[in-house]
C-alpha positions in Angstrom: 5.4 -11.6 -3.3 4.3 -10.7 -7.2 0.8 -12.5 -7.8 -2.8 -12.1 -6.4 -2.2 -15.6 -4.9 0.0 -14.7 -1.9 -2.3 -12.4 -1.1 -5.4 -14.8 -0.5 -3.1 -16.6 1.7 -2.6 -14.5 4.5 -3.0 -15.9 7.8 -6.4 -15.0 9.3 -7.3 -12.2 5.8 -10.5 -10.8 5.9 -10.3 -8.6 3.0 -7.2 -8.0 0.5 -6.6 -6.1 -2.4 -3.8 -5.9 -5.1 -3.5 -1.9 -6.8 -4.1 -3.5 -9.9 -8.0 -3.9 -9.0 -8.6 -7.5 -7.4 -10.2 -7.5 -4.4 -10.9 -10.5 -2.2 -13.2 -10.3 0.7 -13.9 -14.2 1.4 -10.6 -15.8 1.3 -12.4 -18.8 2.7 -14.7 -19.3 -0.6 -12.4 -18.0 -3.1 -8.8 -17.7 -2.9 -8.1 -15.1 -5.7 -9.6 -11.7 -7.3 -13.9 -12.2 -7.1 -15.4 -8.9 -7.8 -18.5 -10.5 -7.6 -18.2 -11.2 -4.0 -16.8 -7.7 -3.8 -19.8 -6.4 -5.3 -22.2 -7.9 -3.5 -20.6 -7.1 -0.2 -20.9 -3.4 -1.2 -23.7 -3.2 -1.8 -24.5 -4.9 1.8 -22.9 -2.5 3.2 -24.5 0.9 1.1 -27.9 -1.2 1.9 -27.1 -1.1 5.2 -25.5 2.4 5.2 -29.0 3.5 4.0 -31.1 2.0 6.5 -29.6 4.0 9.2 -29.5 6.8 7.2 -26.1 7.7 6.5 -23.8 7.2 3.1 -20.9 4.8 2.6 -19.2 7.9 2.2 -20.2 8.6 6.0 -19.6 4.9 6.7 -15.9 5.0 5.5 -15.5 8.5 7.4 -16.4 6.7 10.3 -13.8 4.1 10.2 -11.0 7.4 9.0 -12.2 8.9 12.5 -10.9 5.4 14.6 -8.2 4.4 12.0 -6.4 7.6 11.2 -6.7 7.8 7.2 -4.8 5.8 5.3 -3.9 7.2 2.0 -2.3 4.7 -0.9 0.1 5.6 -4.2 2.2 4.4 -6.4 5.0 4.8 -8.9 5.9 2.6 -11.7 9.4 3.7 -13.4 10.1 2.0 -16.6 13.2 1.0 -18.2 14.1 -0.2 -21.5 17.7 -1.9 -20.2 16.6 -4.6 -17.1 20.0 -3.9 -15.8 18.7 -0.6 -14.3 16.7 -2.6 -12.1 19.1 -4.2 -10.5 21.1 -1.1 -10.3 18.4 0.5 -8.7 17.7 -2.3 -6.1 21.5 -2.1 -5.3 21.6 1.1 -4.7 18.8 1.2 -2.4 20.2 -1.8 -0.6 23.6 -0.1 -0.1 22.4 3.0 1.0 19.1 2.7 2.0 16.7 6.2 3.1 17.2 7.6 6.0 13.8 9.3 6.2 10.7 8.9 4.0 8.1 12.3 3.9 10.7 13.8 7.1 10.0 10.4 9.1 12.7 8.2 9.9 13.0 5.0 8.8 13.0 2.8 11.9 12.7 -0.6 10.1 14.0 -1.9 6.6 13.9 -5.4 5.5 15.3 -6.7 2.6 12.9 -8.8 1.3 15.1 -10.8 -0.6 16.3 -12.6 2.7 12.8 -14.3 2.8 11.3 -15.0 6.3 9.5 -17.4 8.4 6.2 -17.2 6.6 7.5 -15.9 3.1 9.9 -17.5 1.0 12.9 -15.1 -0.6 11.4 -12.5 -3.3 13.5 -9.4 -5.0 11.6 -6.4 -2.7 12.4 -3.7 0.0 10.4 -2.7 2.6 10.6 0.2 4.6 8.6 1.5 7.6 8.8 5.0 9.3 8.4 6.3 12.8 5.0 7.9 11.8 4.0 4.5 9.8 4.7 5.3 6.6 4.9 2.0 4.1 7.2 2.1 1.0 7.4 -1.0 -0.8 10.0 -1.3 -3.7 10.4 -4.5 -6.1 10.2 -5.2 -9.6 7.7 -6.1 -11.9 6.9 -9.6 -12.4 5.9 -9.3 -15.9 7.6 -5.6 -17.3 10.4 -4.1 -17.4 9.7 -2.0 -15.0 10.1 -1.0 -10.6 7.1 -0.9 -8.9 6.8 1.4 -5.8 3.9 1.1 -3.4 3.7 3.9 -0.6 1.1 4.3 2.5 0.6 7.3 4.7 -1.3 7.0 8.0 -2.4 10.0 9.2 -4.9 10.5 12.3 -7.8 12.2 12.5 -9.9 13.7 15.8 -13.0 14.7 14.9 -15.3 15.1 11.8 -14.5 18.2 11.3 -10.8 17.8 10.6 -11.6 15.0 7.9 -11.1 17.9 4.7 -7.6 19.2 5.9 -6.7 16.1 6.6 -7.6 14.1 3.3 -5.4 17.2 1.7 -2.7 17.0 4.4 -2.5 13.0 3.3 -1.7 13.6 0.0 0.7 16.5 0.4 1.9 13.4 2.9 1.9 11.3 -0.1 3.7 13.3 -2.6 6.8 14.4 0.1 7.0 10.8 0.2 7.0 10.3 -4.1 9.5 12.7 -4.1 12.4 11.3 -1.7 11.3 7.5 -3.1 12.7 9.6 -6.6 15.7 10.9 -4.7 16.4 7.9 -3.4 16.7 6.2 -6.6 18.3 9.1 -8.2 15.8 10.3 -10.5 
């Protein structure tokens, strides 16, 4: 859904963000972007970081090393004719990807149909075998598509944490490139 709001709604969010900057990490207290909160949690957590002597660079490597790392982009294509956004949306609805970054699509919903928790909203969303997330809609407010993309890539040990920050991105930019094809750019 366009607009910080449906984020903050979320059943059970501990923490959401928007790529536009907002951030909310106490959905309970303030149901929109508060980088004050934001701020102040931080800094807990560098605080904290410190005490046992590590980074929040080291902190967030930690989490890479039991999450895999996830690795976020996007791609905004403007248009000067709004009927190229719906040209665009029709085209990836009749012939959606098979395979995003070599992974195969195994689920695409259309999010225009709307489901049990989220009412009907002009968006694709496609997820691969390996768990990559493309997200394809257009702007609320410009003349312009919006395409969000996640790679999920995991990681054994510490050591492996430089080839595979590069590996994500290479990950990322396979991904850009078919998201282009796809539209026929």
């Amino acid at each position: 859904m366009t607009g910080f709001k449906w984020i903050s709604r979320v059943p059970g969010l501990i923490y959401g963000y928007e790529e536009a900057l907002g951030y909310c990490v106490a959905p309970e207290l303030v149901r929109d972007k508060d980088g004050i909160s934001a701020a102040v949690l931080i800094a807990e957590m560098a605080a904290a970081a410190k005490a046992d002597g590590k980074t929040i660079f080291d902190t967030l490597d930690e989490l890479y090393l039991q999450h895999g790392i996830h690795a976020s982009d996007q791609m905004s294509i403007r248009v000067a004719d709004l009927g190229l956004l719906d040209a665009m949306m029709n085209r990836l609805r009749v012939s959606p990807p098979d395979s995003f970054g070599s992974s195969a699509v195994e689920n695409f919903v259309d999010l225009a149909e709307g489901s049990g928790h989220l009412p009907p909203t002009d968006g694709l969303l496609y997820l691969t075998r390996d768990q990559t997330r493309v997200i394809i809609r257009p702007s609320g407010t410009e003349p312009k598509l919006k395409c969000y993309l996640e790679v999920i890539l995991p990681v054994e040990s510490a050591a492996e944490l430089p080839e595979a920050r590069q590996a994500a991105r290479t990950a990322l930019d396979n991904v850009l490139g078919d998201v282009r094809e796809a539209l026929g750019l």
